[in-house]
N, C-alpha and C positions, 0 to 999 in steps of 0.2 A: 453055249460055250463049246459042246465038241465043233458044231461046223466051225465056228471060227476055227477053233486050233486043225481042222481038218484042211480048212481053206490057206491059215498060216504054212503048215506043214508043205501044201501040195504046189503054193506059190514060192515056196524055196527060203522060207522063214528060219527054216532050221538051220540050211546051209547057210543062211548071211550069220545066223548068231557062229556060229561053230568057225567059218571064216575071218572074222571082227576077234575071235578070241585069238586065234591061233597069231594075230599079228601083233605079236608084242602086249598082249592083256589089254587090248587097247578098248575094251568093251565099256571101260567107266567113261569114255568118254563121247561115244555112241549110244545112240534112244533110237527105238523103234515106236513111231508113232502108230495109233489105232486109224481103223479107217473113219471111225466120227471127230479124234483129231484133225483129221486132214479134211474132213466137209465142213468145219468151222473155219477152217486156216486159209480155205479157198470163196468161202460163202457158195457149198454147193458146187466147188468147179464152174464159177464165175465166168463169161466170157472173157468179162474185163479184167482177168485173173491172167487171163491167156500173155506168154512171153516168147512162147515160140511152140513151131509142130516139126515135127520131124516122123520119118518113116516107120520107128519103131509107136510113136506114142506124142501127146501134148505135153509141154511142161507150162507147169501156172507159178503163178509169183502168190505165197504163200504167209501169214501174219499168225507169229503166233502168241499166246495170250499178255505173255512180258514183250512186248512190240519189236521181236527179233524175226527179223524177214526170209522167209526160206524158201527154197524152188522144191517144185513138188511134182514127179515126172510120173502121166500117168498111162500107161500100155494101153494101147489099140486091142492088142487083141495078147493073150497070154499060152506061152510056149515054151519049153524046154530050153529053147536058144534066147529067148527074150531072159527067157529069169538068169541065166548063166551071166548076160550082157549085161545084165539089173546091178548083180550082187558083183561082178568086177568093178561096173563104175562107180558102187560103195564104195566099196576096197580100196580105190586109187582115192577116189576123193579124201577119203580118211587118210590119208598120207600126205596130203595138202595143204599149207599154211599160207596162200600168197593172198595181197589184198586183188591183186586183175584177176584172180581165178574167180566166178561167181554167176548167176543168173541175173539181168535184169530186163527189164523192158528196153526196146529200139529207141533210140533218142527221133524226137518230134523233127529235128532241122536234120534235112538229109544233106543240106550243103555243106562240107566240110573244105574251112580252110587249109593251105597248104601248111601251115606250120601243126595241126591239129591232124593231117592224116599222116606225120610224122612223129607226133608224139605216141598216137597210135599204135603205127609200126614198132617202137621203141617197145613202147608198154607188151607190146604181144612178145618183141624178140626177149623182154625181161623173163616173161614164166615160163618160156623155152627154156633161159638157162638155168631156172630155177629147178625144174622137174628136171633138166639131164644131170644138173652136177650139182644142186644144193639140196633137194627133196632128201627124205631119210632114205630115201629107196630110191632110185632113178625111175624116173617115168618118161616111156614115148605115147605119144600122144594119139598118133597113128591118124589121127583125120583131121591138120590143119587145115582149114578153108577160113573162105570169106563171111558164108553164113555161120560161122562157130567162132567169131570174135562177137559178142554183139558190144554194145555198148549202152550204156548208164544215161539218166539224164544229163549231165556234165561229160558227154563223151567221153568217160574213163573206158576205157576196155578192158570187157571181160571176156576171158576164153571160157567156152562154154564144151558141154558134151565130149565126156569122158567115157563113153560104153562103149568105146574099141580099143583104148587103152589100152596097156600092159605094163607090169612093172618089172617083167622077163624081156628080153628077145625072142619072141616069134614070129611066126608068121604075118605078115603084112596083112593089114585090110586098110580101107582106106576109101576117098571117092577119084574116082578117074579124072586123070585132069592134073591133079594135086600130087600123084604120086610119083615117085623118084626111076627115072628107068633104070639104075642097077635094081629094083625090086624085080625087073622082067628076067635077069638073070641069075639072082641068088636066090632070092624068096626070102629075103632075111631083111628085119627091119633093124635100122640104126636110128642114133639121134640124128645123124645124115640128113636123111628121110622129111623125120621133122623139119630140120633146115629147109630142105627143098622146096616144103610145100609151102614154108613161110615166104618163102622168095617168089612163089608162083601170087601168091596171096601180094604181097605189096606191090609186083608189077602189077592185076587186075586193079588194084584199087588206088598205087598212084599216078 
C-alpha cells in the first residue's frame, strides 16, 4: 500500500486529484482507475487493444465491466514533462462534451469517397467550433493534423490527442508543417492557428 501511494504521489496523482478539484468541483464526475483496472480493461495491454502510438506513449481501446469503452494512454517512458502533458490532456478532456471528440480504431476501407472525406472535413471543422466558442472554457487544440482525426468503423471522425492543448493562450507547440506562420512571429497561439492547420489538413487529404 505505501509503494502504490508512493508510485501514485511520484507519477502526479496528487497533482491530477488537486487539478480535477480546482475546476469547478468537477471531481464527482472523474474516477481514477487502479493499474489492475486498467490490465482488465486492455486484457494485459492487448496488441489487438492497440489504436494508435504516438511519441510520448501507446493508447489501447479499453472495455470496462458495464461494456463502456475507454481509451487508455500508456507512457513510454515517465518524466516530469510527460506527467505535466498527462494531467493537462485530463483537464481539457474533462471540459469536453462532443460526440467526434473520442479514441477509436482506424476504419478497415482506406478508400474514402468524395462525398465521405467531406463529411469528414465537416465533422472535424464541428469540434473546432465547438472547443473555441461552445466548450465551457475555450480550448486550442494546438496539434491539428491528419494522424489525429482517426476514424470509427463507420468513418465518423474522431479528433484525437489533446496533450498539447491548452484552455489559456500560450505558447505554441505543435507539429511542423501544420503550424500557422504568424506563430514565427508572435509566439502566441489563437483559435486562428487551429483554423490553419485544419485547412493544411483537408488540402493533404482532399
Amino acid at each position: 500500500m505505501r509503494l502504490k501511494e508512493k508510485y501514485f504521489q511520484q507519477n502526479g496523482g496528487l497533482l491530477l486529484q488537486q487539478q480535477l478539484h480546482q475546476r469547478d468541483g468537477r471531481t464527482s464526475t472523474m474516477r481514477i482507475f487502479t493499474a489492475e483496472e486498467l490490465l482488465k480493461a486492455t486484457d494485459n495491454y492487448a496488441e489487438n487493444r492497440i489504436v494508435g502510438r504516438g511519441g510520448y506513449g501507446t493508447v489501447y481501446k479499453g472495455m470496462l465491466p458495464n461494456d463502456i469503452v475507454i481509451a487508455i494512454k500508456k507512457s513510454k517512458l515517465m518524466d516530469q514533462n510527460q506527467i505535466e502533458q498527462f494531467i493537462n490532456e485530463v483537464i481539457v478532456l474533462s471540459q469536453i462534451n462532443h460526440r467526434n471528440v473520442h479514441i477509436h480504431g482506424q476504419t478497415k476501407d482506406p478508400k474514402l469517397s468524395w462525398e465521405t472525406r467531406l463529411r469528414i472535413a465537416a465533422e472535424t471543422a464541428g469540434v473546432l467550433s465547438y472547443l473555441h466558442a461552445a466548450a465551457s472554457v475555450p480550448i486550442i487544440h494546438r496539434d491539428i493534423k491528419s494522424t489525429n482525426i482517426l476514424l470509427d468503423e463507420n468513418c465518423i471522425a474522431k479528433v484525437s490527442d489533446f496533450g498539447a492543448s491548452r484552455l489559456l493562450y500560450t505558447m505554441v507547440q505543435g507539429t511542423l508543417g501544420y503550424l500557422d506562420p504568424e506563430y514565427l512571429h508572435t509566439n502566441t497561439l489563437t483559435e486562428k492557428s487551429d483554423v490553419y492547420s485544419f485547412g493544411v489538413c483537408v488540402i493533404v487529404t482532399v
